[in-house]
Every structure is written in structure tokens, then in C-alpha cells.
C-alpha positions in Angstrom: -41.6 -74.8 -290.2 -39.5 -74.5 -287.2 -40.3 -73.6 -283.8 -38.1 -70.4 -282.6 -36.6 -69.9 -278.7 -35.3 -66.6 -278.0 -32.7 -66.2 -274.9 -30.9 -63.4 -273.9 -27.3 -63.3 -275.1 -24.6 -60.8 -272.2 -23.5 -58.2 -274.5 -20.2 -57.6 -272.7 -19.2 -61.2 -273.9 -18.9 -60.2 -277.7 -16.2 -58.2 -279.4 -18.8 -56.3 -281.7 -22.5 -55.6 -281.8 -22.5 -57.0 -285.3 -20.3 -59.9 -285.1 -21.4 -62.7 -282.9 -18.6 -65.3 -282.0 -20.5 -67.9 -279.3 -19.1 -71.2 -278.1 -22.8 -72.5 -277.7 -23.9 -72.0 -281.2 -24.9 -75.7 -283.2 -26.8 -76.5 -286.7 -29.6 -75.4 -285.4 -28.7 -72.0 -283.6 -28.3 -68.3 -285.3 -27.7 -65.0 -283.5 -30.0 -62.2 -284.6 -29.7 -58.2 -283.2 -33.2 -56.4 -282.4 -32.4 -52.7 -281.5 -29.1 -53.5 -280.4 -29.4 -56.2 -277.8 -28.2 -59.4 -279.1 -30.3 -62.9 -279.3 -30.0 -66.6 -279.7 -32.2 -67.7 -282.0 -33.2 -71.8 -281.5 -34.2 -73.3 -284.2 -36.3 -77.1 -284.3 -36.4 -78.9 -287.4 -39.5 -81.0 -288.0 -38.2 -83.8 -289.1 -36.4 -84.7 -285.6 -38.2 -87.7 -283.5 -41.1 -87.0 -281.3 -38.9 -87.9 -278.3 -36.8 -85.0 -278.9 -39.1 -82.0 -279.5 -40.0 -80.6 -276.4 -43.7 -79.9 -276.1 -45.9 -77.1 -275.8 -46.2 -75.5 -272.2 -49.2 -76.2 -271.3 -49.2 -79.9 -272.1 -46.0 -80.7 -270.3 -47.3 -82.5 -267.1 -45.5 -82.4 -263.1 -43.3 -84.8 -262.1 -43.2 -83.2 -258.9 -45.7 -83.5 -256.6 -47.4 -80.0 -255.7 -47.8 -78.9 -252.4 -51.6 -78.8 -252.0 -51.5 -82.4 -253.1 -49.2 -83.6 -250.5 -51.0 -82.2 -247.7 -54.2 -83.7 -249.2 -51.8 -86.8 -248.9 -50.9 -86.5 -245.7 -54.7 -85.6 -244.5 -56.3 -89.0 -246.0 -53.2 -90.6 -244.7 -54.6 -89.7 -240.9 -58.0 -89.6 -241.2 -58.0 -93.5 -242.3 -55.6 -94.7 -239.7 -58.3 -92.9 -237.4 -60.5 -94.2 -238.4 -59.2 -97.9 -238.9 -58.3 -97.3 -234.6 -61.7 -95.5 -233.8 -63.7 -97.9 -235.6 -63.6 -101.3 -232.9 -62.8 -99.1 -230.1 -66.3 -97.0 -230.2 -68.2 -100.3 -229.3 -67.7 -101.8 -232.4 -69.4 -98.8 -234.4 -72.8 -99.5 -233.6 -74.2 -96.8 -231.4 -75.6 -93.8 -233.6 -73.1 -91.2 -232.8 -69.7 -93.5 -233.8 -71.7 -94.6 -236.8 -71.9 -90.8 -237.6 -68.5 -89.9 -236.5 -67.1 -92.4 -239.5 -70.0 -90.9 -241.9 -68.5 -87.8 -241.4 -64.9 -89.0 -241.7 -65.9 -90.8 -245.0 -67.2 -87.6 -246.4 -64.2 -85.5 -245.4 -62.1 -88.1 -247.1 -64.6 -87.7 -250.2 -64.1 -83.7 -250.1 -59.7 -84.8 -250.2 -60.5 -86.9 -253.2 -62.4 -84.9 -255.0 -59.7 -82.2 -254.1 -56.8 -83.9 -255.5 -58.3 -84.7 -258.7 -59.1 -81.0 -259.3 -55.4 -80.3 -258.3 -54.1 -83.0 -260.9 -55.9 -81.4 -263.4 -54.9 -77.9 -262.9 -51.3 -78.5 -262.4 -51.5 -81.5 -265.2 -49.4 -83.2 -262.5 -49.1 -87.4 -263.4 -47.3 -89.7 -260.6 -44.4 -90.8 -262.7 -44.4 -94.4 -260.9 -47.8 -95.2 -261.8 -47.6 -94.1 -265.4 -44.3 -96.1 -266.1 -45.9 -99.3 -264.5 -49.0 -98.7 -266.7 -46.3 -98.5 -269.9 -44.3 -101.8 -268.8 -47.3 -103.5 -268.2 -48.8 -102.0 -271.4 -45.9 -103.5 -272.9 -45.9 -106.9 -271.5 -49.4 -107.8 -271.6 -52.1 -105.5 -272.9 -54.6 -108.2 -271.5 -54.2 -107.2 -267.6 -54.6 -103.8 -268.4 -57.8 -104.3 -270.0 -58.9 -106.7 -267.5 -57.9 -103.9 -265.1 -60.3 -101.6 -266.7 -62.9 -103.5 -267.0 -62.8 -104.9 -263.4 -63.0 -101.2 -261.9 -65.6 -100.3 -264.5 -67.6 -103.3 -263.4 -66.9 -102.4 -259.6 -68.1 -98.5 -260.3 -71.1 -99.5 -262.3 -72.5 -102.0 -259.3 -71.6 -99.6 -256.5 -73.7 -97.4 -258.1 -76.6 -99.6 -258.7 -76.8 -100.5 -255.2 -76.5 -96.4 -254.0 -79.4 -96.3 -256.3 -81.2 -99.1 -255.0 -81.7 -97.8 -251.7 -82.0 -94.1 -252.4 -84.7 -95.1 -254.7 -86.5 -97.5 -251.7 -86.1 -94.5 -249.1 -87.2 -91.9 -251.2 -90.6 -93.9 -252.6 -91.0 -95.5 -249.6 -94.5 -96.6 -248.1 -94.3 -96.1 -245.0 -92.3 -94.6 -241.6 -91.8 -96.7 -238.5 -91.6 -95.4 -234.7 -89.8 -96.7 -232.7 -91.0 -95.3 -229.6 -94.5 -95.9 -230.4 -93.8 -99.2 -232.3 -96.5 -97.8 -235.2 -96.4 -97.6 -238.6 -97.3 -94.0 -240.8 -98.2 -94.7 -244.1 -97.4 -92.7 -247.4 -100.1 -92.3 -250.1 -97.8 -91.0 -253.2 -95.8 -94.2 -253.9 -95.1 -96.5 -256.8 -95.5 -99.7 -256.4 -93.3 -100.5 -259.1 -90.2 -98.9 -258.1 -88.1 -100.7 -254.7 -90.1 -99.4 -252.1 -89.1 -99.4 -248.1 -91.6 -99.7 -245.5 -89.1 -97.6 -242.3 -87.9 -94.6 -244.2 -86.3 -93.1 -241.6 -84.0 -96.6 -241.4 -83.4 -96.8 -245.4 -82.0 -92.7 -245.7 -79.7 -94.3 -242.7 -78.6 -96.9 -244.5 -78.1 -95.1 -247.9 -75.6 -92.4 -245.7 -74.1 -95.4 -244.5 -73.8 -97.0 -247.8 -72.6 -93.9 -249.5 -69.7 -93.2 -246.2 -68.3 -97.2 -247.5 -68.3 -96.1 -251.0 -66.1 -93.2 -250.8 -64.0 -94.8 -248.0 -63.2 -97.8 -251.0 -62.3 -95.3 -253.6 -60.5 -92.4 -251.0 -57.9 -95.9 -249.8 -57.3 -97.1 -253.8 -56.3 -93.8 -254.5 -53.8 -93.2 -251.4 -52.4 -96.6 -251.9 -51.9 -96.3 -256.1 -50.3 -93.0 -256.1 -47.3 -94.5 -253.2 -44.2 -93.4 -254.7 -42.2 -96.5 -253.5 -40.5 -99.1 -255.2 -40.8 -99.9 -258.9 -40.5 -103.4 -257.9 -44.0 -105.2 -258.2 -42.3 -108.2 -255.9 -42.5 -105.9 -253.0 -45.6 -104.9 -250.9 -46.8 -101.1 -251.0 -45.3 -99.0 -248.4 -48.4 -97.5 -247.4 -50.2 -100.8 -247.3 -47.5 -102.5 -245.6 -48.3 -99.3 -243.0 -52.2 -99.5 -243.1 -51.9 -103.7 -242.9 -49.4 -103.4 -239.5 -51.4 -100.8 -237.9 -55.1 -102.7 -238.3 -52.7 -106.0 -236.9 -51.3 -104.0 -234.0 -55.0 -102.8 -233.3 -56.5 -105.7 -233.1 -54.0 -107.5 -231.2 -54.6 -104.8 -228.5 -58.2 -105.1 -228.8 -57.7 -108.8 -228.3 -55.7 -108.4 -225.1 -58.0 -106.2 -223.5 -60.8 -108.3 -224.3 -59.2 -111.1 -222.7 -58.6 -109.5 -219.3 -61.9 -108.6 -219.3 -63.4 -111.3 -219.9 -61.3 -112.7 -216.6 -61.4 -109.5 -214.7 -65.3 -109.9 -214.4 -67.8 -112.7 -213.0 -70.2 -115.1 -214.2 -73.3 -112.6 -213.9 -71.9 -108.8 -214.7 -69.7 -107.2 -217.5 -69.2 -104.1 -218.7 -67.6 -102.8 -222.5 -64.1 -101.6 -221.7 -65.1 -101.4 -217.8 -67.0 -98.8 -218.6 -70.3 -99.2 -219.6 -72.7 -102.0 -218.8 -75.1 -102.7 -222.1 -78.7 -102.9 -222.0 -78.6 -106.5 -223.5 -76.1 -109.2 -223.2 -75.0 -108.2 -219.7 -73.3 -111.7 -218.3 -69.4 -111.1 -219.6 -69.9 -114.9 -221.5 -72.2 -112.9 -224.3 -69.5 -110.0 -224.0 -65.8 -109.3 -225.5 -64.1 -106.2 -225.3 -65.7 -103.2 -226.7 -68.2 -105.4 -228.7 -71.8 -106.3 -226.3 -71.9 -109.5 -229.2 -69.3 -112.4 -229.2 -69.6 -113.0 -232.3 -69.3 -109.4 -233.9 -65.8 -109.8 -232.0 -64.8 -112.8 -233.2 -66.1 -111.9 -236.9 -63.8 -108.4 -236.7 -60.6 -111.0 -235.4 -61.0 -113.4 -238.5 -60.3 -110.6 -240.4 -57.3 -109.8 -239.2 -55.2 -112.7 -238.4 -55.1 -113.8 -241.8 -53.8 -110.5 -242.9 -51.2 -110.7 -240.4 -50.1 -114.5 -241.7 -50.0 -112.8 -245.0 -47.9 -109.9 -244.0 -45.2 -111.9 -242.1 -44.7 -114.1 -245.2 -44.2 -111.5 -247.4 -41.9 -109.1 -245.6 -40.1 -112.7 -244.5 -39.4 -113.1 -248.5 -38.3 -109.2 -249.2 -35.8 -109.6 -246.5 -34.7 -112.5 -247.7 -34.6 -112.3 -252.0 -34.7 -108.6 -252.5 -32.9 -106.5 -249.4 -30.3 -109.3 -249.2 -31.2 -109.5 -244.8 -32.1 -112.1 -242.9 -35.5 -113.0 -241.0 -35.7 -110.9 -237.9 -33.6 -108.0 -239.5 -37.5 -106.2 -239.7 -40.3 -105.5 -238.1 -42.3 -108.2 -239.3 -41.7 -110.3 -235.9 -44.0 -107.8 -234.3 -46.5 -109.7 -235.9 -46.1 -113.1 -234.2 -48.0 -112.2 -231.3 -50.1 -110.2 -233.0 -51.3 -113.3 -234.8 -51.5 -115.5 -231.8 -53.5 -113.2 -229.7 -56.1 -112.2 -232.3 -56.4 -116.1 -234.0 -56.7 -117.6 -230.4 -59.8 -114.5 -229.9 -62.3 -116.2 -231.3 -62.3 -119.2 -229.1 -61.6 -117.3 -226.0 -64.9 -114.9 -226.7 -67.4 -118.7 -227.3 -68.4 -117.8 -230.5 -69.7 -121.0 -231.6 -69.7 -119.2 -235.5 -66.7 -117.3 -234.8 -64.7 -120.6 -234.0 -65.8 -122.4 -237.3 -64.9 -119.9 -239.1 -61.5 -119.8 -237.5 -61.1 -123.4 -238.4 -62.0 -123.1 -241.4 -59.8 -120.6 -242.5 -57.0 -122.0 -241.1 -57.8 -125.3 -243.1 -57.3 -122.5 -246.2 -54.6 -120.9 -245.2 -52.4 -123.9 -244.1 -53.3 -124.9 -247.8 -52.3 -121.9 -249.5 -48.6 -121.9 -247.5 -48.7 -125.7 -248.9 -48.8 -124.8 -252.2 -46.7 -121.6 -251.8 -43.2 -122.4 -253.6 -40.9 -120.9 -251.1 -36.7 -121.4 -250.6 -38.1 -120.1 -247.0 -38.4 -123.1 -245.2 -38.0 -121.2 -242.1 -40.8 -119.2 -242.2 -43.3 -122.0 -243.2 -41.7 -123.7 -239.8 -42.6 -120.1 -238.2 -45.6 -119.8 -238.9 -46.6 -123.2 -237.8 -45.2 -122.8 -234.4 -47.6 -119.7 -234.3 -50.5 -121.2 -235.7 -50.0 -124.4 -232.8 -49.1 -121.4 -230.2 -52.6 -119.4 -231.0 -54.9 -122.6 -231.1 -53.0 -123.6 -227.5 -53.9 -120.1 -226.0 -57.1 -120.6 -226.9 -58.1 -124.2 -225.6 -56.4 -123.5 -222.4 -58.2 -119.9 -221.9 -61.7 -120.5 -223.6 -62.3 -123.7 -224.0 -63.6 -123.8 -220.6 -66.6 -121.7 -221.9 -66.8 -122.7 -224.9 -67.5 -126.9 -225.0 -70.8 -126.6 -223.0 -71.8 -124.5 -226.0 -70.8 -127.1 -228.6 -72.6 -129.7 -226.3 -75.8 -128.0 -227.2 
């Protein structure tokens, strides 16, 4: 049974409206006349391969991405790096109307999801990156694939245990605190067996929370795994690379700023950003930038340097074994500062905690590069120097503070 094509054949071409002479015509094409007008006829054999029959219409999926998609794209691609600037800046996110702001932002990037998937569906459209990596690593090791699977089943299955957790807890819960009046109104239909919350006005704020960090996760996975960059798994995401430089670049400014404010002000006063004084924690020692706590600073710091050591080594080996440059040809020097003002931030805001942590991921990390097998024996040296240069800033500007703290 073959499958026939019909196409439109120029009459003008052809001596005679019976007697079809065309230099296209193979095995598998015949010319047929319907009321005159002449037609090629294509005919498909069933026995050729699978590869060469072309499918049915509306199973043939996009290789091109549609429009709608992009700007969904191009949407998430903002409203995370806003959100990835406005987060420290509003006070660390803990006042109730920048915890909101990223709520809302969360869900907005939930409505883009949800958006895009509906798109790839209608338009059958398949990122052809991500679907030849799944085949070559299909074909080299069906294992990670499956581990793959199972890892973002497992991941799915606990996030939504926990969503249900607390939505259970707020909706049976026993009781609703005031904080104004510091009393307690208790619930009579409850079940004792179910998790149960006694401040329900606190739990459906946590559960909004909760759900807002959910569908952040999931919105970032699926803007970084649909990049269209390079096939090469060696080198680093494009749009992480991007996301990864602009949370270092943050918190590097973050850093500085904390820094002359913590000299700008006196032993007794301080204010966040020399704008507002805090209710609590007013002497500038308990202060650090935008954040009232010194150790939610240096917490939010020992998450980024790290990422920036990480970053610098990475982009120091594409320049050298895949783009055929040298170190310094980039922009991953940007990050040397960047490193030394945010690993030297910890000690310079007293953070008894923050500090230890600090020292002990540096302990990690130097062994990590230790064990790295690298032809880069520049960049190990690099990073060293930075390393010595960021603990340096930090005795000389906080240790000051800090050792009567320690003496405790």
C-alpha cells in the first residue's frame, strides 16, 4: 500500500496534455491528468526504512522554537535575575511585603511554566539539543538515564509530601495565635490524628512560602535544560554560566557596601543601607549591610564564594582545552575580587558561626582542587593567591571585632 503526494505540474512545460516528458520523474513517480491539469503522483513503497518515510503531519514535531515560547523564555529569564538581585537587597527578604513580592514572582514564573508546556504540546515542538543528549546518553549508558528518572521522581514525590504536610497542619489546625494580643483562639473541629498546627495564620504563610520555593526549583530546571548552547557536556550551560556570574557580581556588591557600612557608622548606631535603623540589633557590630543579623549575612556569603571558586576553575579550563585561549582571554577574572570580597565577609560581619563555616569550607574546597587532575597549574596557583588575599582582608578589617567574641 503506498502512500500518494500530489503536486502541481506547470502545463506550459510539456509538449502535450497526454504525454508527460519530466526530468524529475524516478521509480517511484508517475504523471497522471485529472480534467486536464497535469499531476505528479509520489509514490512510497513500504518496504523502505523507517528513517526514510516521512511521517504523518501531525506527528512531525518543531525544531524551531515558536514565538510564544521564546518570549516565555525571555520572561523567566528576567524575572529570576530579579529576583536573584531583589532578594538580599530588600533586607534580606524578611519583612512581609519583600517576602510577598518573591511569592508573587514565584507564581508568575509558575503561570510561564505552565505556559510553555501547553505551547510544546500544541505546536509538538521538542528542543533538538536536549533530545539528542537524551539519545547519546541513551546510547552510552542506559543506567544514568534511569538514575535520572528516578532522582527527579524521588525529588517530585518529597516536594510534594512536604506541600502536603503543612497544608494539612494549617488547614486542621488547633488553634490561631495574636500577635498583638499574645492570645491563643482555639478550634473545636480538629483531628488529632492528622499534623495539626497550633498559629494557623503562620502555617498558610509558610505553605505560600513553601509552595513560591517549589515552583521557583522547577521554573530554573526548566530554563536552564532547554539552553540551546553547546553539545559539548565538558562546557558549562550558557545560562547558568549567566545566572552563576550575576548571583557572584551581587554579592560582591552586597559585600562592599556592607563593609563601608560597617566603617561608615559608630560603636552604638547603624542603620540597613543608611536607611533604616531596625527595631532590634541596632549597634552596627550585630549589623551587615541590608541584613539586621550578622549571621544571616555571612550565611547568604558562604553561598556564594564557593560558587565563584567553581566558576573561575571551570571557565579557566574551557579557555584553555576547548576554545584553544589562554587564562584572562574571558571574563572569568571578574571573579577574583568577587571571591575575595564575599569569602573575607564573613569575618568582617563577627559571625562567630559564619566564620566556622567559612573555614570549614575552605578546608573542603582546598581539598577538592587537591584532588582535581588539572594540566592548569596556573589556576590552582590563582586561586590560592585569592584564597590567602580574602582571609588577609578579613583579619586585617574584622578581626578587630571579631576575637573578643571568640574569647567568650
Amino acid at each position: 500500500m503506498s502512500v500518494p503526494t500530489t503536486r502541481k505540474i506547470d502545463r506550459a512545460r510539456f509538449k502535450s496534455p497526454f504525454k508527460i516528458t519530466c526530468p524529475l520523474c524516478n521509480p517511484h513517480q508517475v504523471h497522471q491528468t485529472k480534467k486536464g491539469i497535469h499531476f505528479l503522483k509520489t509514490t512510497q513503497p513500504n518496504n523502505l526504512p523507517k528513517a526514510e518515510k516521512m511521517p504523518p503531519k501531525k506527528q512531525r514535531r518543531k525544531k524551531r522554537e515558536p514565538r510564544l515560547h521564546k518570549l516565555a523564555n525571555k520572561l523567566t529569564e528576567i524575572l529570576i535575575y530579579f529576583m536573584v538581585i531583589f532578594s538580599p537587597w530588600a533586607f534580606g527578604t524578611t519583612e512581609s511585603w519583600s517576602i510577598w513580592t518573591i511569592n508573587i514572582t514565584a507564581y508568575t514564573l509558575g503561570i510561564l511554566l505552565v505556559a510553555k508546556w501547553v505551547i510544546r504540546w500544541k505546536t509538538r515542538y521538542i528542543h533538538l539539543k536536549s533530545n539528542n543528549a537524551k539519545i547519546k546518553s541513551n546510547a552510552i549508558n542506559y543506567q544514568i538515564g534511569l538514575i535520572y528518572k528516578i532522582c527527579n521522581l524521588l525529588v517530585v514525590i518529597f516536594m510534594l509530601l512536604l506541600l502536603g504536610y503543612i497544608l494539612t497542619s494549617a488547614v486542621n489546625a488547633r488553634a490561631s495565635f495574636n500577635l498583638n494580643t499574645l492570645e491563643y483562639t482555639y478550634f473545636e473541629i480538629t483531628n488529632k490524628n492528622l499534623p495539626h498546627s497550633f498559629n494557623a495564620n503562620g502555617t498558610w504563610f509558610v505553605f505560600w512560602q513553601y509552595l513560591g520555593l517549589v515552583i521557583l526549583f522547577w521554573s530554573i530546571r526548566d530554563w536552564l535544560t532547554r539552553n540551546a548552547g553547546s553539545e559539548n557536556s565538558d562546557i558549562i550551560n550558557s545560562r547558568l554560566k549567566k545566572l552563576l556570574y550575576l548571583i557572584c557580581l551581587n554579592g560582591a556588591v552586597l559585600a562592599l557596601e556592607g563593609i563601608i557600612q560597617r566603617a561608615y557608622y559608630n560603636d552604638y548606631n547603624g542603620e540597613l543601607l543608611f536607611l533604616i535603623e531596625p527595631i532590634i540589633n541596632k549597634g552596627k557590630i550585630s549589623q551587615f549591610g541590608p541584613f539586621a543579623y550578622r549571621s544571616n549575612a555571612a550565611s547568604y556569603f558562604n553561598l556564594i564564594w564557593p560558587l565563584g571558586i567553581g566558576l573561575f576553575f571551570q571557565l579557566s579550563q574551557e579557555n584553555m582545552n576547548y576554545l584553544k585561549g589562554r587564562i584572562g582571554k574571558g571574563p572569568e577574572l571578574i571573579l577574583i575580587p568577587c571571591i575575595i570580597l564575599t569569602m573575607s565577609a564573613p569575618i568582617i560581619s563577627s559571625s562567630r558561626g559564619g566564620s566556622l563555616v567559612m573555614i570549614g569550607l575552605l578546608i573542603i574546597t582546598a581539598v577538592l582542587i587537591f584532588f582535581v587532575k588539572t594540566r592548569l597549574k596556573f589556576v590552582n596557583i590563582t586561586i590560592l593567591i585569592t584564597i590567602i588575599s580574602a582571609l588577609s582582608a578579613g583579619y586585617f578589617l574584622g578581626w578587630e571585632n571579631i576575637e573578643p567574641r571568640f574569647a567568650m
